[in-house]
C-alpha positions in Angstrom: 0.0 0.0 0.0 2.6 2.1 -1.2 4.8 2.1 2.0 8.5 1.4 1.0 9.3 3.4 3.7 9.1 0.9 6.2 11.3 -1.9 7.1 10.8 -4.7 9.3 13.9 -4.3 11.5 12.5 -0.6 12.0 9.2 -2.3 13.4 10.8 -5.1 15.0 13.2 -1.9 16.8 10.5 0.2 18.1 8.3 -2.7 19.3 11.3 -3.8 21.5 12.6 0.1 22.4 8.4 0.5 23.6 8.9 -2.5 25.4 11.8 -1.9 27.7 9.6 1.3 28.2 6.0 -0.6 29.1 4.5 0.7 26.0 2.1 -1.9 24.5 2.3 -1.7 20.1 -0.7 -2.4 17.7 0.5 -3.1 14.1 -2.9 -2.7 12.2 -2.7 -5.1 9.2 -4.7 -4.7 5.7 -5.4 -8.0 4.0 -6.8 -7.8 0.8 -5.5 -4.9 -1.3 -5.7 -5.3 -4.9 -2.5 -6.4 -6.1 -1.9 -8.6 -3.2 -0.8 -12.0 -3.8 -0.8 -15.0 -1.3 3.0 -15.2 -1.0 2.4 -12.1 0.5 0.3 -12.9 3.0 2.6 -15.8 4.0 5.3 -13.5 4.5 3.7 -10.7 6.2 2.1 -13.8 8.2 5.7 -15.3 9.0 7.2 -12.3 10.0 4.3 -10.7 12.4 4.1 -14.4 13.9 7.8 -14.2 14.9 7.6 -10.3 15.9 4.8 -12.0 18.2 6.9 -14.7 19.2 9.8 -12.2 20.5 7.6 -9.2 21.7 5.3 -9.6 24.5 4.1 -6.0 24.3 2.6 -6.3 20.5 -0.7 -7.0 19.1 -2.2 -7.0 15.8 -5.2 -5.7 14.4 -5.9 -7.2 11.3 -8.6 -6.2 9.1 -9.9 -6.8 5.1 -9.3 -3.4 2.4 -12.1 -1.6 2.8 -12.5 0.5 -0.8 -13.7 3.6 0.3 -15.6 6.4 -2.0 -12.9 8.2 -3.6 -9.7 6.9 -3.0 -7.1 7.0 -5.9 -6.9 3.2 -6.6 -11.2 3.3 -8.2 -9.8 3.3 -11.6 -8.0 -0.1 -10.7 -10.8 -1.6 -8.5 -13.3 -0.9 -11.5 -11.0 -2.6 -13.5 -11.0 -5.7 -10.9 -14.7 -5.8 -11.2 -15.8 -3.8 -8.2 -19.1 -1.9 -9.2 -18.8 1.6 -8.3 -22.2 3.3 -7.4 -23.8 5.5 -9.6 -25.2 7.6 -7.3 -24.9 9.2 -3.8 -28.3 7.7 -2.8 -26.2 4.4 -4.0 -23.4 5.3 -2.1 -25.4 5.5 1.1 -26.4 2.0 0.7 -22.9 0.3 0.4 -21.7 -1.2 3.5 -18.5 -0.2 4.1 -16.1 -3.0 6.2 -18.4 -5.8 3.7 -15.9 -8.4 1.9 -17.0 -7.3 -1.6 -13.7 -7.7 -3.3 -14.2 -9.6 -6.1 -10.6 -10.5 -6.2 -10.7 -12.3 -2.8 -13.5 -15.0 -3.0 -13.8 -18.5 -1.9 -10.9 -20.6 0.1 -8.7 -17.6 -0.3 -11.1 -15.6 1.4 -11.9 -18.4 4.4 -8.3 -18.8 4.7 -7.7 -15.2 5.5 -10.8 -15.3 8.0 -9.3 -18.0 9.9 -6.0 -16.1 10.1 -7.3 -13.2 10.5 -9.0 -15.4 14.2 -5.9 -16.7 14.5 -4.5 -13.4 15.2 -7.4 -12.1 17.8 -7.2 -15.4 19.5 -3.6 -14.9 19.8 -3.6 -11.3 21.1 -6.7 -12.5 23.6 -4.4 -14.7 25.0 -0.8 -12.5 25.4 -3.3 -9.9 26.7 -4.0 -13.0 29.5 -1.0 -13.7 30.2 0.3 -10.1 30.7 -2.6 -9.9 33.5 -1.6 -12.9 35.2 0.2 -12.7 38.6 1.4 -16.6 38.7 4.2 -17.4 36.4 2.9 -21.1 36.3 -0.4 -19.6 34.6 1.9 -17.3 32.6 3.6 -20.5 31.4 0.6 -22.2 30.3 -0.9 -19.6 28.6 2.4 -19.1 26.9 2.6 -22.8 25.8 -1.5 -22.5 24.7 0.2 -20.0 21.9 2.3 -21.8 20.8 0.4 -23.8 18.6 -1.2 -20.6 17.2 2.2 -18.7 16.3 2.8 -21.9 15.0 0.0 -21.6 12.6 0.6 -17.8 11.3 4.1 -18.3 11.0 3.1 -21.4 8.6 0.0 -19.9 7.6 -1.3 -23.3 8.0 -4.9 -22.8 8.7 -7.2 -25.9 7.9 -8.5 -28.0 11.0 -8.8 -24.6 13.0 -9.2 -26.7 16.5 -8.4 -23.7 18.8 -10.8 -21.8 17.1 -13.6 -24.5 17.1 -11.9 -24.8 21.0 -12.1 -20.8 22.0 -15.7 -20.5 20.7 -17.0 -23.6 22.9 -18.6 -22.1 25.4 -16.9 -18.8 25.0 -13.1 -19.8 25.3 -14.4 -21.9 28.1 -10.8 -23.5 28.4 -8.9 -20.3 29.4 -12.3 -18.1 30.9 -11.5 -19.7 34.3 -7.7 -18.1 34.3 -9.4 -14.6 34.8 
């Protein structure tokens, strides 16, 4: 999204710096844009998983492109088949933050879903753990991750059991640690 000027050390750097200073990061993540391709994903996937992995103090927010009235890129998303409305009565009735990309359908699209769970599962839990007073709870919570990071770093997202898992009853297995 036309950000060349920033590098993953850089992001890696300040997340540790605001770390050793108690500051909590959010690294918002758009999935999505036109252009994208999945070997892009995979390695934005592999290297937020281990930025995870290293850095207690980051989360990620990540959300689906959301092609707002206006923005320069309309020539290309016509192009890509997304109907622009006609009107601003039309405009009123698009739903903006729908998955209405027409180049993101199907098991592409599921698959980003479940990563995209992956990811709030995975900051629900580090969020947890950083409340936690016993380091025994601390430890489990911090092996219950494991398998997750495991996941984004792999982006390896079919038989979603922690998902099925944290939605039973409400995250039922790790409710009780609060």
């Amino acid at each position: 999204m036309n950000k060349r000027h920033q590098r993953v050390d850089d992001i890696d750097e300040a997340a540790r710096k605001c770390g050793l200073a108690g500051i909590r990061v959010g690294f918002n993540l758009i999935f999505g844009y036109p252009g994208e391709e999945d070997r892009h994903r995979r390695e934005t996937l592999r290297v937020m998983a281990k930025i995870g992995e290293l850095r207690d103090n980051v989360f990620f927010s990540p959300n689906l492109f959301t092609p707002y009235p206006g923005i320069p890129i309309w020539p290309e998303l016509r192009e890509r088949g997304l109907e622009e409305p006609d009107s601003l009565a039309d405009w009123a009735r698009v739903h903006l933050g729908a998955t209405n990309l027409p180049w993101l359908r199907g098991r592409e699209l599921e698959n980003l879903r479940r990563c995209m769970s992956y990811f709030q599962l995975d900051n629900r839990l580090s969020a947890l753990r950083r409340r936690m007073q016993s380091r025994s709870i601390r430890l489990i919570l911090g092996g219950i991750r494991k398998p997750l990071q495991w996941r984004l770093r792999h982006s390896f997202f079919e038989w979603p059991l922690e998902l099925q898992l944290s939605l039973a009853g409400s995250g039922w297995w790790f409710a009780g640690l609060c």
